[in-house]
N, C-alpha and C positions, 0 to 999 in steps of 0.2 A: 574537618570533614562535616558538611550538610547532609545527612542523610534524607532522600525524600523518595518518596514510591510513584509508581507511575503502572499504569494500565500499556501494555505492548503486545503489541501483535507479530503473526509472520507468518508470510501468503506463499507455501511451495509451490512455485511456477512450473516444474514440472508433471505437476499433478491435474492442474485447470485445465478442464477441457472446454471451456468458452459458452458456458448453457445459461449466463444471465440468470439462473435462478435468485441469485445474492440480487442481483441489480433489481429484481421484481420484488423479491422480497422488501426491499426497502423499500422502492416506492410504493409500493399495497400499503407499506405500514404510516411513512412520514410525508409523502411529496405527491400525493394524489387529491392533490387540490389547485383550487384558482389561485394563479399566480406563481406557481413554481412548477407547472406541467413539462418547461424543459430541462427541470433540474434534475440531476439521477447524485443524488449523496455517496452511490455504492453504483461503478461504471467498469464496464470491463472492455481494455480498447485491444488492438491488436496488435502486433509491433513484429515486424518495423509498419508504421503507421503516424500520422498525423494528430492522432487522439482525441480526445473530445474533453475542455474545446478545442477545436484547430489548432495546431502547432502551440500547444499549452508550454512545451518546452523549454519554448523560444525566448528566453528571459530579454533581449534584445527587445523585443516585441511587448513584452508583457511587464518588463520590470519587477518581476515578483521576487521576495525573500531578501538576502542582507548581503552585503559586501563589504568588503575589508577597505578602509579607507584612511592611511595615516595612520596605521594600526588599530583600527577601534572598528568595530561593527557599526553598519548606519544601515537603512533601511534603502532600496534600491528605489521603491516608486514614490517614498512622500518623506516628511523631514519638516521641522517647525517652520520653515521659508517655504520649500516646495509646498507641502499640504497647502499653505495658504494660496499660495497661485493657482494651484488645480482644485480650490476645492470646489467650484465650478461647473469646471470641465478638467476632468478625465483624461488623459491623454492616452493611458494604458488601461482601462478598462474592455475588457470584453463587449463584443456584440452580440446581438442573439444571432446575428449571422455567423458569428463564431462557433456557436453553439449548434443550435439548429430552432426553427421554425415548428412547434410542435403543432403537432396537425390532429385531427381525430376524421372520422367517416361521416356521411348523410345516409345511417346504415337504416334511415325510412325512407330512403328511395328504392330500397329493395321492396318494400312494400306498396309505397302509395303510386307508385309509376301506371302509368295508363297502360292498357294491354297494345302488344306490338309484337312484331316480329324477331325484335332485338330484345338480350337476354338485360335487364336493368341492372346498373351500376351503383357503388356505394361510391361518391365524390369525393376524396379528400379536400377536408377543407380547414383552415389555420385554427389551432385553440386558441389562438390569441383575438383574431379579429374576425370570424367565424366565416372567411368569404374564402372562396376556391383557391387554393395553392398549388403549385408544382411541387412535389416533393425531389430536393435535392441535398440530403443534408441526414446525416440523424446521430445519437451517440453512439453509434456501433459501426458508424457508416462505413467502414475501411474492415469489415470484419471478414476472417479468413484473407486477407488481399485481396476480396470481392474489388477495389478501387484503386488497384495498383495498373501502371506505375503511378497516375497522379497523386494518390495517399502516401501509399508505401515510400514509393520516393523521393519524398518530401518532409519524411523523417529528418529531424534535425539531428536525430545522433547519428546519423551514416555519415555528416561532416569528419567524422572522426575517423574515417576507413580511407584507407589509400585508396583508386581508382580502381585495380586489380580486386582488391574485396569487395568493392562497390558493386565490380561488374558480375562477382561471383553471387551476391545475395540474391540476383534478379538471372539465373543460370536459371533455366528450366530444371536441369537433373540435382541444382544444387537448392532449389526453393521452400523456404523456410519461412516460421511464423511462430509465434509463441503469442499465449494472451496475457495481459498485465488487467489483474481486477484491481481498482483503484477507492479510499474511502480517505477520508480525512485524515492526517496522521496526528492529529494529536501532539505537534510537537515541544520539544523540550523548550524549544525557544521560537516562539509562534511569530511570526513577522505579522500577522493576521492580528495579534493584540498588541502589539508593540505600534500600529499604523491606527488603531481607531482611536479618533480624536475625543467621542463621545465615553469610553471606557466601558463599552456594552461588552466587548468581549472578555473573555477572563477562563481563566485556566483554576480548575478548582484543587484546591490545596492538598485532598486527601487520597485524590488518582490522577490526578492531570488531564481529564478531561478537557476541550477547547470548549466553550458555549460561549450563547449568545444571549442577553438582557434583554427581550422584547421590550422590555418596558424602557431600557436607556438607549437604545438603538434610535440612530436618528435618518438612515439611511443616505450617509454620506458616501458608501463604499470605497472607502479605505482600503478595508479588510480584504474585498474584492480583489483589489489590483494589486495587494501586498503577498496577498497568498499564492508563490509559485506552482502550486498543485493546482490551482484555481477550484479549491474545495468549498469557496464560499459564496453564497449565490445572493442574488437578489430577487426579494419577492415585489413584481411590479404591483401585486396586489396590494398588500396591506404598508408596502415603504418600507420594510424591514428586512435585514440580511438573515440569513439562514443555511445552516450548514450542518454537516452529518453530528449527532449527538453520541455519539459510539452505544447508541440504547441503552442510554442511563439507568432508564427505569427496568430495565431487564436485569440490568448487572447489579444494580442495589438490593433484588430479589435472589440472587445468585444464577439467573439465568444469562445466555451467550447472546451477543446481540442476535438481532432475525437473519442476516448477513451471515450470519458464521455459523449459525443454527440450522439453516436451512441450506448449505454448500453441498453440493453432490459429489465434488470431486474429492473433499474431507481436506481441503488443502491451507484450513485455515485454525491458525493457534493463538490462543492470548493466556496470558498469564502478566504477572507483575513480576517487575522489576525495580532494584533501588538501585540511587544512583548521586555521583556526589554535584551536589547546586552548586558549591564551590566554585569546583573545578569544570562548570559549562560555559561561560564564555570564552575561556581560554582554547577549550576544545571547535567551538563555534567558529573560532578565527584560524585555527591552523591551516597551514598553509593546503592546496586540496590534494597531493600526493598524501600526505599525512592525516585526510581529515575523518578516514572511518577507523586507523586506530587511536587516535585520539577521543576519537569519539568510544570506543570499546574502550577506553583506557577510563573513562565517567561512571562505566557499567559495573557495580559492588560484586562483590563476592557474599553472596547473602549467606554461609557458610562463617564466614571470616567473623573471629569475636569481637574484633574492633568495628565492624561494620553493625553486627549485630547491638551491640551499646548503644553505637551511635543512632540505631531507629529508633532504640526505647528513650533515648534521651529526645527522640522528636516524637516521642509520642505515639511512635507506627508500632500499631496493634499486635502482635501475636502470631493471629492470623493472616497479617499481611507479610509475615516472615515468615510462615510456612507457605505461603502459597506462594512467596517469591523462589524459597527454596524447591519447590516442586515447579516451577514454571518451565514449559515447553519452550519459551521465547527466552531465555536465561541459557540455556542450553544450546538453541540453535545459535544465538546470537553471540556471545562470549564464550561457552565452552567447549566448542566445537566449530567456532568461528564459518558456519554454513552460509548464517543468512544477513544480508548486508542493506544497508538504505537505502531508497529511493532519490537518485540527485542530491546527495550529502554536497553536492559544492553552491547548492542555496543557500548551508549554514541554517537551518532551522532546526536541525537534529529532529528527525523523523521517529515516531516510534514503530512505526510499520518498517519492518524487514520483509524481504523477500530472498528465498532459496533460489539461487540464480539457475536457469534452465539447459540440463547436458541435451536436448532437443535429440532426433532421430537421428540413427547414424547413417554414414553414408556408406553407399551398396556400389557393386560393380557386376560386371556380367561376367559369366566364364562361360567355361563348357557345361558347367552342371548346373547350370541356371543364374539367379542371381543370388547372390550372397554378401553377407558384412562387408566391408572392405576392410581387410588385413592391412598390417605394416605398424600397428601399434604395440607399444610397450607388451602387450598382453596378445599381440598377433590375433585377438577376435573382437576386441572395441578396440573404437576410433579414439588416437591422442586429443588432451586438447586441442593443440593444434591443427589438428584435421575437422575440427566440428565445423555443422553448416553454418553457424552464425560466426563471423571471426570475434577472436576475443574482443577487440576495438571497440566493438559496438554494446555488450554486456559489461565492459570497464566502465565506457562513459552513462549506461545507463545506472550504475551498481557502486562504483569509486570514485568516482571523479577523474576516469580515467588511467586510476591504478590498476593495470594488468595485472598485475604480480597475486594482489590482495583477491582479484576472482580466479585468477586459474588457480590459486590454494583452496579457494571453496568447490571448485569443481574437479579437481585432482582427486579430493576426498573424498566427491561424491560418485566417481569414476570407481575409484577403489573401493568403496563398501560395494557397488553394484556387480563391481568382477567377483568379489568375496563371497557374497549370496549366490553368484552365479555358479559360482565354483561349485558350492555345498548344492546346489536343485538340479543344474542342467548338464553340468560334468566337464564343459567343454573347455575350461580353464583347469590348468594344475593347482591345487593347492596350494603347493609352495609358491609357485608364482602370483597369486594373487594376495598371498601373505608379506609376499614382496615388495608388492604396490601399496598396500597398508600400508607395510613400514615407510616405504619413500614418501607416505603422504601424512607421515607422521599419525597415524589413525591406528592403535591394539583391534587384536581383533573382539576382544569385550567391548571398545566403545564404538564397533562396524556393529556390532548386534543392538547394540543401544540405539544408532543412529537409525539403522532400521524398521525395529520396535515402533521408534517414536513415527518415521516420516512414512512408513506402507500399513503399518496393522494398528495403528493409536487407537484407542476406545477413544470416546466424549471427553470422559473427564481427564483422560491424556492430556488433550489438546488443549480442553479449557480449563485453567487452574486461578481464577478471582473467587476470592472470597465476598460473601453478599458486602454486597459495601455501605446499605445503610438498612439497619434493623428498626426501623419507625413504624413499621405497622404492627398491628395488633396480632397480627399472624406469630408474631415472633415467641408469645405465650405460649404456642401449642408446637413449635418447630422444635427440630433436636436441641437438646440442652447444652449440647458442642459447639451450636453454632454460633459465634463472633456476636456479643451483646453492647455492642457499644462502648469498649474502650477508650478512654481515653483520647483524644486528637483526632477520633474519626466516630463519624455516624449520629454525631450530633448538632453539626454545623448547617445554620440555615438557609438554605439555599432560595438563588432571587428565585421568583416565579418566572413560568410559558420561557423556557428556555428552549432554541432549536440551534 
């Protein structure tokens, strides 16, 4: 067993209410400059939706992340032959027409315009080449289903719904949308550094961070077209790739990224987790029915004393074992089995989870108005089966298309909400909704627990990293508890202008 830590996240999608705050915050902080004005590090698209960029999904298209070939993991868009043929020309890189054309205003023509009878206009015009553009495009562009059917419908995971589901997502009385905020995942097995030829990218030993080596970056974008999320951008300014830093320097201070710090709808958690290096590529290849508990089968038991040796024997701090033990993402993710990956059948093992979304039930009219629709297990919520989005489509976005593995995350999440219901609004029997627990395998101590963490979390609930590097001077005058540099972390020198 390799014991190694790793920094993870996990974004409850039932909680996002679509307000971009996280996507401002990042760009105010890292991407509000020349040369990456179409880049958003932290985006939040809408789904069912097309996303930004364009059908990013579309691995066909895009070629991003690893596939199994002869049994052995190989990179999908480059490889010591291929690279060499494309290093060129690109064949799956992004466009900025994929993207969008980022624009800004002539907000002095509200000013210097001659006097007239017409009210003067601010002219969108390209950040890129400063001359008048139509604006048709932008990273939210599909937002609400403001662009359906052409956005919406154009979802590559609705491939995966029979024709009848297809026809019911676009039903007027059945119409649905959930937002997916999106950032870097930091993953276990980065197809984004296993593709650059130059070695700029690099995954740091003591949280698993992805960065980027301004200084060895040769802007071949590799990285680019290997990375299925397409979280890695290119700055036409300075020739160099650039991608989300998960705010290193904030988490090295013990603060949460700006991202997660400044979310409204509180729907975002990071904590650490260990996990065994071992045993990742095998989990990386499993077959994709099998690949998110194989993947949960990597995630340690930070508890366990054979786990626990095994980090002192790598060196992982103290406090990286307490804060794994206290971690929100450890809980959701493995011991409560909630919150599941993003397209695990890339094979990157993502550290961002997300809490798959029980979205609005559906209503019916009577005589006494409208009301829930009835007929479920609990005759006042809806079965899964009855939800607006069919399973189909939150399988393939969540398992690789395993059913079984989401409707146990959202059975559970069904059942702590009839539980709570039961105890505030009255309108569930108790015993019946202790019912539903039991069938979803959930006590009702861990429905109080579940709760606790995912509606009423304080801060430091949600955020459990310990500062992860103690190098400034500040650390003389900071509590005397706090993590001083053990051993295997915190004094490891890191390259410079990393983004």
């Amino acid at each position: 067993m390799d014991v190694r830590a790793q920094v993870a996240s996990v974004f409850h999608l039932d909680k996002c209410i679509g307000c971009h705050t996280c996507s401002i915050a990042c760009k105010n902080v890292w991407t509000d400059r020349a040369g990456v004005e179409y880049a958003w590090w932290n985006n939040v698209e809408t789904k069912p939706g097309t996303g930004y960029p364009t059908l990013w999904e579309d691995q066909e298209k895009y070629a991003g992340g690893w596939e199994v070939h002869s049994g052995q993991l190989r990179l999908r868009a480059t490889g010591k032959v291929r690279g060499l043929t494309n290093i060129f020309l690109n064949p799956h890189l992004p466009t900025i027409d994929d993207y969008y054309e980022p624009w800004t205003y002539r907000y002095q023509d509200l000013f210097t315009a001659p006097a007239g009878d017409d009210q003067p206009t601010a002219r969108p015009v390209s950040a890129l080449t400063g001359k008048p553009v139509d604006i048709e495009a932008g990273p939210n562009w599909d937002d609400d289903l403001g662009g359906s059917p052409i956005y919406a419908a154009n979802d590559p995971n609705l491939a995966a719904l029979s024709e009848e589901e297809r026809n019911q997502v676009f039903q007027l009385q059945r119409l649905v949308f959930f937002y997916l905020p999106r950032i870097c995942n930091h993953c276990l097995n980065p197809a984004c550094v296993a593709a650059c030829p130059s070695g700029a990218l690099h995954k740091r030993g003591e949280d698993g961070i992805v960065l980027v080596n301004q200084d060895q970056c040769r802007g071949w974008r590799f990285c680019v077209s290997a990375c299925p999320y397409k979280k890695v951008y290119y700055n036409w300014s300075t020739g160099k790739a650039e991608k989300c830093i998960y705010c290193y320097p904030r988490q090295e201070t013990g603060y949460a990224p700006a991202c997660f710090h400044s979310c409204v709808g509180r729907i975002r958690y990071v904590g650490a987790l260990l996990y065994d290096a071992e045993a990742l590529v095998a989990a990386a290849a499993a077959s994709e029915p099998d690949l998110v508990s194989a993947y949960r089968s990597i995630i340690l038991d930070p508890f366990s004393p054979e786990v626990i040796k095994g980090a002192k024997d790598n060196d992982i701090p103290a406090r990286w074992l307490a804060a794994a033990q206290a971690s929100p993402v450890y809980k959701l993710v493995k011991q409560w089995e909630l919150a599941l990956p993003l397209h695990i059948e890339f094979r990157t093992l993502p550290t961002l989870f997300y809490v798959p979304p029980l979205l609005p039930a559906l209503a019916e009219w009577d005589e006494r108005g409208c009301r829930i629709k009835a007929g479920g297990a609990l005759n006042t919520l809806n079965t899964i089966e009855q939800m607006r989005m069919p399973l189909a489509y939150l399988a393939g976005l969540f398992a690789a298309g395993n059913q079984e593995i989401v409707a146990r995350a959202l059975d559970k999440l069904l059942a702590v909400r009839a539980y709570k219901r039961a105890q505030t609004v009255g309108d569930i029997e108790n015993a019946e909704a202790e019912r539903h627990l039991a069938k979803a395998g959930c006590s009702p101590a861990e429905a109080e627990a579940i709760y606790e963490l995912t509606a009423i979390a304080t801060f430091s609930q949600r955020h459990a990293v310990p500062p992860i590097q103690r190098e400034l001077p500040i650390e003389d005058y900071s509590d005397p508890h706090v993590y001083r540099g053990e051993a295997g972390l915190g004094h490891r020198r890191q390259p410079r202008r990393e983004f």
